[in-house]
C-alpha positions as CSV (number, residue, x, y, z in Angstrom):
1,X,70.1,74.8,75.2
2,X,70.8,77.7,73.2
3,X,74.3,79.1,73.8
4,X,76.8,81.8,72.1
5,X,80.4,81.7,72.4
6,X,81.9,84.3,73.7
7,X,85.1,86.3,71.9
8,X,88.4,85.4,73.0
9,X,86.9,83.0,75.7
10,X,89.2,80.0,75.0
11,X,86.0,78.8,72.6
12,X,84.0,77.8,76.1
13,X,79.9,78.5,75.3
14,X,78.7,80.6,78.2
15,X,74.6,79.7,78.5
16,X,72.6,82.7,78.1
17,X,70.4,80.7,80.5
18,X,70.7,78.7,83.9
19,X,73.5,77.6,85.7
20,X,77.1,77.6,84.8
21,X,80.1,76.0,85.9
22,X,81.1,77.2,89.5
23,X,84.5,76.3,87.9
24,X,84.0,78.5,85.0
25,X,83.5,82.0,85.4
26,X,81.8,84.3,83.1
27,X,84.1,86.5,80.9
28,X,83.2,90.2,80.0
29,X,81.5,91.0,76.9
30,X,83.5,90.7,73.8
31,X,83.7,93.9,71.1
32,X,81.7,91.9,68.6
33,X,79.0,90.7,71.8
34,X,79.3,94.8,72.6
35,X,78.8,96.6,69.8
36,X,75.8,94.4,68.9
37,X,73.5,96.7,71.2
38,X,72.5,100.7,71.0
39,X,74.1,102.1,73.9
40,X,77.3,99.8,73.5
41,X,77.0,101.6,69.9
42,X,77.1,104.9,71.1
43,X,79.7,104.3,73.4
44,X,82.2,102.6,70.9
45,X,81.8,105.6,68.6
46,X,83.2,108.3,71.3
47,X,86.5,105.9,71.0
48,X,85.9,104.4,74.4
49,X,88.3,100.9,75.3
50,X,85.8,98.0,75.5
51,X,87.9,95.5,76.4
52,X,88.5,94.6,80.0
53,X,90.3,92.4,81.7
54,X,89.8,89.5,78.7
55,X,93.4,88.5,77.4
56,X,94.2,90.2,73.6
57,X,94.6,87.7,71.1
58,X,98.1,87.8,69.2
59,X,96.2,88.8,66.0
60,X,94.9,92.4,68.1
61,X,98.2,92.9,69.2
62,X,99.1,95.3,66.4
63,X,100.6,98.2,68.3
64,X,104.0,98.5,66.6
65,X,104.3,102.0,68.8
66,X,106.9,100.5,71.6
67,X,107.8,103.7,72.1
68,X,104.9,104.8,74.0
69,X,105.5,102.4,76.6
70,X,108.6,104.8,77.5
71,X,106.6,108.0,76.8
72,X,103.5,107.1,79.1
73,X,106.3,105.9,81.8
74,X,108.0,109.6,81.4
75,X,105.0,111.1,81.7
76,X,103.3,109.4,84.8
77,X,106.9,110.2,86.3
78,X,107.2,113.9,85.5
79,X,104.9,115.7,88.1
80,X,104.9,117.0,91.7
81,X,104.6,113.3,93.1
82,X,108.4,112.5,92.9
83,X,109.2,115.7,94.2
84,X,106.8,115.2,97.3
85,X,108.3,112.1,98.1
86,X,111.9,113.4,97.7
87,X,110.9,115.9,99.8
88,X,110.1,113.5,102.9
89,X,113.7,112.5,103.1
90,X,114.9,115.6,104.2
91,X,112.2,117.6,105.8
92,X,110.4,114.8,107.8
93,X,113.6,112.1,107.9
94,X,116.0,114.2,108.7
95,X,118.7,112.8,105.8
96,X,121.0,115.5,104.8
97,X,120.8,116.2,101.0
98,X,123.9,114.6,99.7
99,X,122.1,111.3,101.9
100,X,119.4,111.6,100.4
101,X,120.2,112.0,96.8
102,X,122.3,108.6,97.7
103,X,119.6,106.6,98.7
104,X,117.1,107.8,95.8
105,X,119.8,106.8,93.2
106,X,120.8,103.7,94.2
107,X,117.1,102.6,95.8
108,X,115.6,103.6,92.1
109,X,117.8,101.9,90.0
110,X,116.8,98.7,92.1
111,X,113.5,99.4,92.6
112,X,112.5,99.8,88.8
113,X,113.4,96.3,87.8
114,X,110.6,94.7,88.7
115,X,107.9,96.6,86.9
116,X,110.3,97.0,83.7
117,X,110.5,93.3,84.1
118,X,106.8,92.5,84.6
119,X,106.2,95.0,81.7
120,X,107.3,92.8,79.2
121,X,104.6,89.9,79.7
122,X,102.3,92.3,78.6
123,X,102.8,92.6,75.3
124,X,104.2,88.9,75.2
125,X,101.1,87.1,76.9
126,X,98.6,89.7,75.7
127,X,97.4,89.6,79.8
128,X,96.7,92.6,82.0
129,X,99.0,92.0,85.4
130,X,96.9,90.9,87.6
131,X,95.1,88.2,84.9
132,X,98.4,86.7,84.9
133,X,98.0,87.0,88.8
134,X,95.7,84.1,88.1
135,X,98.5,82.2,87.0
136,X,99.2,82.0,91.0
137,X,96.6,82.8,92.8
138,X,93.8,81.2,90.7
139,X,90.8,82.3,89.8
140,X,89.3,83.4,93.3
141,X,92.3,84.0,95.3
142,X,92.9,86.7,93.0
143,X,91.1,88.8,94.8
144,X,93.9,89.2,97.4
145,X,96.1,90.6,94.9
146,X,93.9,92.9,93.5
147,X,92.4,94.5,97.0
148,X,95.8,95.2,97.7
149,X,96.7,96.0,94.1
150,X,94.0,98.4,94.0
151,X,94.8,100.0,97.5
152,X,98.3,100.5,96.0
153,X,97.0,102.2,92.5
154,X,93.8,104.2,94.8
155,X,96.4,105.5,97.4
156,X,98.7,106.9,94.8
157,X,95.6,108.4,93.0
158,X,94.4,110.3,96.2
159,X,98.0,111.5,97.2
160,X,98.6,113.0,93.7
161,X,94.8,114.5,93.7
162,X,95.7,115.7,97.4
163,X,99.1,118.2,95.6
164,X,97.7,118.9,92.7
165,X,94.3,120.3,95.0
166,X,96.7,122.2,97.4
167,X,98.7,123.5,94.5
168,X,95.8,125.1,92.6
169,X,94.5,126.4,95.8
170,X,97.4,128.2,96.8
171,X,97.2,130.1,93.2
172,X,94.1,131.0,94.1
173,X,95.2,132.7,97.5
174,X,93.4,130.4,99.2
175,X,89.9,131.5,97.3
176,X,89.6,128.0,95.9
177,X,89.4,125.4,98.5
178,X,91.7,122.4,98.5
179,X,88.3,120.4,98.3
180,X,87.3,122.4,94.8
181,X,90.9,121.5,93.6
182,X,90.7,117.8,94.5
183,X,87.3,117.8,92.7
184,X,88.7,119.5,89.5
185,X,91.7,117.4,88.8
186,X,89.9,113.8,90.0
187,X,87.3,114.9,87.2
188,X,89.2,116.1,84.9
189,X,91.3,113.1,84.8
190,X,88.2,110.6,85.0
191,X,87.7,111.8,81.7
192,X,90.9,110.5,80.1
193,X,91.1,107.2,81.9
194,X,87.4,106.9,80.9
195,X,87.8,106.5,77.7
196,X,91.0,103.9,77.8
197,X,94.2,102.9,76.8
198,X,94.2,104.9,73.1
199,X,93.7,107.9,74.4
200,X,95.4,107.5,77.7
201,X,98.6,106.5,75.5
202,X,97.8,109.6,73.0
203,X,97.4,112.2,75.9
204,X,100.9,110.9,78.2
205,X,102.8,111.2,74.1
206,X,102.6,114.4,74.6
207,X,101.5,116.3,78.1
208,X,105.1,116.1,79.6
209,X,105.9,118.8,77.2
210,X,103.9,121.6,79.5
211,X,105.0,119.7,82.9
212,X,108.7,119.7,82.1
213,X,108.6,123.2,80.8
214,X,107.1,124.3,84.0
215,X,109.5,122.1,86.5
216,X,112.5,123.6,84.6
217,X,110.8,127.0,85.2
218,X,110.3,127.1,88.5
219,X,114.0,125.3,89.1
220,X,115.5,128.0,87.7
221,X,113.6,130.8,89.3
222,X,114.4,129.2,92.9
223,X,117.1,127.1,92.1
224,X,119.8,129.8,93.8
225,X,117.8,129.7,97.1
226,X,118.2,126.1,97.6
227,X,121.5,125.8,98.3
228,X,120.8,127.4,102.1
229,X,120.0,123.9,103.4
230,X,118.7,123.4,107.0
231,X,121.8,121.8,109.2
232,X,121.2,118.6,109.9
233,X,122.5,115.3,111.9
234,X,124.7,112.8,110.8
235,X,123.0,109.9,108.9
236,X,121.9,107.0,110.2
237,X,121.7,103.4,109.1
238,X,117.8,103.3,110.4
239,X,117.5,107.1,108.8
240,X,118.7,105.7,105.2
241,X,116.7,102.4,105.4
242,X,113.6,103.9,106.5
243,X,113.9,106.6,103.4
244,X,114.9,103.7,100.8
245,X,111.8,102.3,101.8
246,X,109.8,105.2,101.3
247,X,111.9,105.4,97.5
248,X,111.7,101.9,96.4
249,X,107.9,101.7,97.1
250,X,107.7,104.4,94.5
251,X,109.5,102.8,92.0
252,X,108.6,98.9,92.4
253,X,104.7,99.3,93.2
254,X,104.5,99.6,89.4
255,X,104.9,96.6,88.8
256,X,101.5,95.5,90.2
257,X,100.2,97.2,87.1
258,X,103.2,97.3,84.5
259,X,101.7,95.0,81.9
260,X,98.3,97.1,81.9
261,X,99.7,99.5,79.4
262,X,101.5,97.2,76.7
263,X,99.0,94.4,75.9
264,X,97.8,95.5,72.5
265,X,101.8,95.9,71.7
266,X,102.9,93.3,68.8
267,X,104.0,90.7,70.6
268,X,107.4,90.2,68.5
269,X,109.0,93.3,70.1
270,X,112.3,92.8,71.5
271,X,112.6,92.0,75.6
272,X,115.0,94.2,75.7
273,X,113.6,96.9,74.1
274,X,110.1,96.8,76.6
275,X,112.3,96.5,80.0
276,X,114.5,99.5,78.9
277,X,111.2,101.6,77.6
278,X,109.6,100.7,80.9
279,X,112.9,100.9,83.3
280,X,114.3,104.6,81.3
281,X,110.5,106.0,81.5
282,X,110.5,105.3,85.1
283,X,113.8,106.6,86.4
284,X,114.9,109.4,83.8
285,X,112.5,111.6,85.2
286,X,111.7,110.2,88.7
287,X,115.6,110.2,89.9
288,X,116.6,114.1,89.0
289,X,112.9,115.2,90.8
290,X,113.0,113.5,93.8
291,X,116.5,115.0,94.0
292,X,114.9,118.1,93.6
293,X,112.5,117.5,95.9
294,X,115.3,116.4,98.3
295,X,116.8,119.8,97.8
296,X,113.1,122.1,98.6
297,X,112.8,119.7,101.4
298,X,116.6,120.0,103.0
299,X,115.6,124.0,102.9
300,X,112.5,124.9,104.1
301,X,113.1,125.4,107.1
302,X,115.9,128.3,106.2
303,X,113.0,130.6,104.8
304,X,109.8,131.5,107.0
305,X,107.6,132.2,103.4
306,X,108.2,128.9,102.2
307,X,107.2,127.3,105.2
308,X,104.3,129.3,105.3
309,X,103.8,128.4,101.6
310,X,104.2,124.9,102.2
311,X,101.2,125.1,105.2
312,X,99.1,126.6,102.6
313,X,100.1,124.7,99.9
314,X,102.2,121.3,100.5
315,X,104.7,120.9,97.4
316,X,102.9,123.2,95.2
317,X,103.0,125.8,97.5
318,X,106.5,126.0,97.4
319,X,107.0,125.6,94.0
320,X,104.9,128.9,93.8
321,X,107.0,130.9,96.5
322,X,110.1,130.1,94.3
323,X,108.2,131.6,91.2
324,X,107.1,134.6,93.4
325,X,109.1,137.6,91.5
326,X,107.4,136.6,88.3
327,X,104.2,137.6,89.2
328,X,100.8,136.5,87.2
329,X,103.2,134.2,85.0
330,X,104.4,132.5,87.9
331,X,101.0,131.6,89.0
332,X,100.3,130.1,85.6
333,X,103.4,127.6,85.9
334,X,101.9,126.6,89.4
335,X,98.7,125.3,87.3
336,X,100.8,123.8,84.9
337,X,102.2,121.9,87.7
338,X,98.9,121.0,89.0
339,X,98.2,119.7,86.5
340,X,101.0,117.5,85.3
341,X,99.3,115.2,87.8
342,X,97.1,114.5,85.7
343,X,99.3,112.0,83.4
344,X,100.1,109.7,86.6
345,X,96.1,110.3,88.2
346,X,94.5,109.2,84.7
347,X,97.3,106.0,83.8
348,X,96.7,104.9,87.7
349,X,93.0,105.1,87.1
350,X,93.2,103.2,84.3
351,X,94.6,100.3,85.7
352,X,92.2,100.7,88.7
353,X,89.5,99.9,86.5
354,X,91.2,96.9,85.3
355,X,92.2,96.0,88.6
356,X,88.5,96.0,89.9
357,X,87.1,93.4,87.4
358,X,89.5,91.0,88.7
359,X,88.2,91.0,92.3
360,X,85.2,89.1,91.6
361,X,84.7,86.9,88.7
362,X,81.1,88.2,87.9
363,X,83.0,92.2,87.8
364,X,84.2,91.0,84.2
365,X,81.2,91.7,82.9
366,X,80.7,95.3,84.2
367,X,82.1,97.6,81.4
368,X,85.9,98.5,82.5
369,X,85.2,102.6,82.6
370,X,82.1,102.0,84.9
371,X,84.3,101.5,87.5
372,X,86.8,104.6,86.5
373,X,83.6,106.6,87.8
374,X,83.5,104.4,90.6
375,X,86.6,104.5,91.5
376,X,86.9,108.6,90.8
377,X,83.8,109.0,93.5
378,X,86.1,106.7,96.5
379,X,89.4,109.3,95.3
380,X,87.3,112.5,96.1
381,X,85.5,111.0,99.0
382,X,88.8,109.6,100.8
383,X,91.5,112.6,99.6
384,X,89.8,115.1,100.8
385,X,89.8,114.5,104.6
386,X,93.2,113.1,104.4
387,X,94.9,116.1,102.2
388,X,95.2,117.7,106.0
389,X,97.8,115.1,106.8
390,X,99.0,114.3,103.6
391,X,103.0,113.6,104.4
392,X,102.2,111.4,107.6
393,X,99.7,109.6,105.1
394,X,102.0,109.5,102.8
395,X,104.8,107.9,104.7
396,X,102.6,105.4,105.9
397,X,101.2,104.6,102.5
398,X,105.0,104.4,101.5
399,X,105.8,102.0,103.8
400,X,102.5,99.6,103.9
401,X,102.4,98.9,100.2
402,X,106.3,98.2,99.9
403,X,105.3,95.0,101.9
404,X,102.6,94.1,99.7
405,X,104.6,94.8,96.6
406,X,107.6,93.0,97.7
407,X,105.6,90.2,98.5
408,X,103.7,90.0,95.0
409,X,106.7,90.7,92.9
410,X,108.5,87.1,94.7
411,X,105.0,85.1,94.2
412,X,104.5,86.5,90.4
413,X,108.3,86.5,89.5
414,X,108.8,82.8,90.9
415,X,105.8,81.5,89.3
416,X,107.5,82.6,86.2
417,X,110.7,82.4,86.3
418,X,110.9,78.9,88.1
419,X,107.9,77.1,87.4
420,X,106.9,78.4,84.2
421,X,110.7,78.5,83.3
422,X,109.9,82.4,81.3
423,X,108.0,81.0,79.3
424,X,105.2,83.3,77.8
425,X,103.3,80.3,76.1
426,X,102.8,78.9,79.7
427,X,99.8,81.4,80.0
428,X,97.0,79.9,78.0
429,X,94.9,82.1,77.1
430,X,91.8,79.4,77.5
431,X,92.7,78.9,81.1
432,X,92.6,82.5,81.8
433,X,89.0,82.4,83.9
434,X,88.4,78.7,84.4
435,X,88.8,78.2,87.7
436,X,89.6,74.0,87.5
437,X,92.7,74.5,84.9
438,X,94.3,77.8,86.9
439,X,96.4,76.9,90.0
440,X,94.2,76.4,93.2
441,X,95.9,79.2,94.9
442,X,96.7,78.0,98.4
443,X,100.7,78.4,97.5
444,X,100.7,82.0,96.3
445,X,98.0,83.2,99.3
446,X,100.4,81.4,102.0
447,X,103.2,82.8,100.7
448,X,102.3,86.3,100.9
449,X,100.5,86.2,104.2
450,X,103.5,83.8,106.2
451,X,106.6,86.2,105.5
452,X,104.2,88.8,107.4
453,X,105.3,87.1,110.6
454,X,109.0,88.5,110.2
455,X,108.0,92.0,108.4
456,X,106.1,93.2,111.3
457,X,109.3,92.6,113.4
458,X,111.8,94.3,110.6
459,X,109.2,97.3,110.2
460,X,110.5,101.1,111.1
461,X,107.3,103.3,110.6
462,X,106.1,106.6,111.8
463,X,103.2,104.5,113.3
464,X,104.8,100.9,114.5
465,X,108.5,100.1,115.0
466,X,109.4,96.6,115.5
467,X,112.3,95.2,117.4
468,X,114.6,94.2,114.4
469,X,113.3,97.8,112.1
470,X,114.4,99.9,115.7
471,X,118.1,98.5,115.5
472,X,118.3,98.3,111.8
473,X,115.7,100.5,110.3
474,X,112.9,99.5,107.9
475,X,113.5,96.0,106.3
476,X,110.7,94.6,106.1
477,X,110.0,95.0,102.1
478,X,113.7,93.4,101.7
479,X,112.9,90.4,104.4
480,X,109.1,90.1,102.6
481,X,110.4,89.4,99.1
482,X,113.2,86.6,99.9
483,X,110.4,84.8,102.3
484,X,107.7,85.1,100.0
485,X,110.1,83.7,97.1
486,X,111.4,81.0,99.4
487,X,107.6,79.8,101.0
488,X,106.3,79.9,97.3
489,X,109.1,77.5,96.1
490,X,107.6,75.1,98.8
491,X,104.1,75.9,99.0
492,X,103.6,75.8,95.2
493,X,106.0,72.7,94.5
494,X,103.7,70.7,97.2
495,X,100.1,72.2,95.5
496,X,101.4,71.1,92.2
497,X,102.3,67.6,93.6
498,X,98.9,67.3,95.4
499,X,96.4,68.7,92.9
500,X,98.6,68.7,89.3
501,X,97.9,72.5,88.5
């Protein structure tokens, strides 16, 4: 029977008729297979990403640009996101500022290990994150990590679209709908994740420029008034624990997509020059604006207009009131702002789309930026009715997917670490989609469902406080990933005794 080997595909012939191995699952279509055909033509000419989730041999990993790693970190950092969350420890947690700034400094520089540290298998294995998933989970398993995975990248997506809508509706007066501003910046940056990781790397080199520009602006403009900080209570242990979780989930839900962004960088790059890119890129920017954001939230409540403005507006809308004596030019920095989103909406999209071809194997072979338009559509659809509760969403969110990255990080980083012993080489590229050499997946799926049975307890959210998260505060992301590590240590060292994988 005729066959054709497919590029990259560990030389396994995929039939281009009848069955297949259930064992085996198809791999997406190679550039050479893609470019072959008209429309795949037209397509690659535009300078759109073809490759997918299908590992990058070392040979394609020419990027000698390391440096971009930090610059599309800085970039997805320096927005109104940071400052929104920043802005929940004060005004809805009731943290004083000096409290708050304490817990986002010290919660950061924890919580931006892991996806600094996951950052460097990309450019060393040549895998997108969740591919290496695989790794654990197996081939079909998988799809646990990427639901949630995706849940994680699709909720940040829709709470940045949801500020970035509010803010360019409050430049308009309230003439442009937050609907109509949601739609313009979820379109707007479908178009740059669209096309893929060239131009996505190209556009965050250099868009921070404007959005730094513009946060400095409106700093200084309203920087005097926030010093009149509401009064608040003393700080409590279940206050402070219940913010870092809102902080760390920030910071270490990266890491479900960290390697996304590096795997056509040369592979002979220094570890320690990837984990700093990644780690610095992260935290430079997101430390100092969630301070900030700490500091609008801490004193809103001392002016009337800024409450009002942030009614009309959420972050945004504040942001403007500070910039209200400058008139027109004020208003123009507001859609700066807006749009700085767009560096962190387009890189999360990105990884979206990469995300979703690992959730069934048969999705690899639906082109990646099919499902950025996909994915765009469930942004719109989803933020607009929930941009009218967008910081009770958002300190849900917060909490939920700290527990599901905690959990992940201690299944990926033991697999690794321990069982793999770091070594990059352990991921063989002509394993990556068949389903009888990957790990069968029982270990990493048990080990990130049983440490559930003591976060629930340890959880402190708006929503559900257990008995453990009422005395203590929320713990539950901190009690997730030393169970998940210790049940994977024991679930995977039994499945490798029992079926040798």
């Amino acid at each position: 029977m005729e066959s054709q080997n497919v590029h990259d595909n560990g030389g396994v012939d995929i039939e281009k008729k009848g069955s297949f191995d259930v064992t085996q699952a198809p791999g997406p279509p190679s550039e050479e297979e893609g470019v072959q055909t008209g429309w795949w033509k037209q397509v690659t000419s535009f300078g759109v990403e073809l490759r997918g989730i299908e590992p990058v041999p070392v040979e394609q990993r020419t990027d000698t640009r390391a440096v971009n790693i930090f610059s599309l970190w800085w970039t997805l950092s320096l927005s109104l996101l940071p400052i929104t969350t920043g802005l929940v420890g004060t005004l809805f947690m009731g943290l004083s500022l000096k409290a708050a700034c304490l817990v986002i400094l010290f919660f950061n520089l924890l919580g931006g290990i892991p996806p600094a540290a996951f950052g460097i298998l990309g450019p060393k294995t040549g895998m997108r994150q969740l591919v290496q998933a695989r790794y654990s989970f197996g081939l079909y398993f998988v799809a646990v990590a990427s639901v949630m995975s995706m849940a994680t990248a699709t909720g940040w997506a829709i709470v940045s679209t949801i500020v970035a809508g509010q803010t360019l509706s409050a430049v308009s007066g309230g003439s442009l709908s937050w609907n109509v501003g949601i739609v313009i910046i979820s379109v707007v940056s479908l178009a740059i994740a669209f096309m893929g990781y060239k131009v996505v790397h190209t556009y965050e080199r250099w868009a921070w420029i404007p959005s730094l520009v513009a946060i400095l602006f409106a700093t200084g403009c309203g920087g005097r008034l926030l010093s009149n900080q509401a009064p608040t209570a003393p700080a409590t242990a279940q206050g402070v624990l219940s913010f870092a979780c809102t902080v760390t989930a920030y910071t270490m839900t990266w890491a479900t997509m960290a390697s996304d962004f590096s795997v056509y960088i040369t592979p002979d790059t220094s570890k320690i020059r990837l984990f700093t890119y990644t780690y610095c890129g992260i935290l430079i920017p997101t430390i100092p604006l969630m301070c900030l954001g700490a500091a609008i939230g801490g004193a809103v409540p001392s002016y009337d207009s800024w409450l009002e403005a942030f009614d009309a507006g959420s972050t945004g809308g504040v942001m403007l009131e500070m910039m209200n004596s400058t008139g027109g030019f004020g208003k123009f920095v507001a859609v700066v702002l807006a749009f700085s989103l767009m560096g962190n909406i387009s890189g999360t999209l990105y990884a979206i789309t990469v995300q979703f071809q690992i959730l069934l194997p048969l999705f690899a072979r639906v082109p990646r930026y099919v499902f950025a338009v996909v994915v765009t559509g469930v942004i719109i659809g989803t933020a607009i009715p929930v941009s009218h509760t967008l910081i009770e969403s958002l300190e849900n969110f917060l909490g939920v997917i700290a527990y599901w990255a905690a959990v992940f990080i201690g299944v990926v980083g033991t697999e690794f670490l321990y069982f793999r012993g770091g070594d990059f080489r352990s991921y063989d590229h002509s394993t990556w989609n068949v389903g009888g050499k990957l790990p069968p997946g029982f270990a990493a799926v048990g080990a990130v469902t049983i440490p559930f049975g003591l976060i629930v307890p340890c959880m402190a959210q708006a929503w559900y406080t257990g008995p453990v998260g009422e005395k203590t505060g929320d713990i539950g992301y901190e009690v997730g990933m030393v169970l998940s590590i210790l049940t994977y240590l024991v679930l995977r060292t039994l499945e490798k005794r029992w079926f040798g994988r």
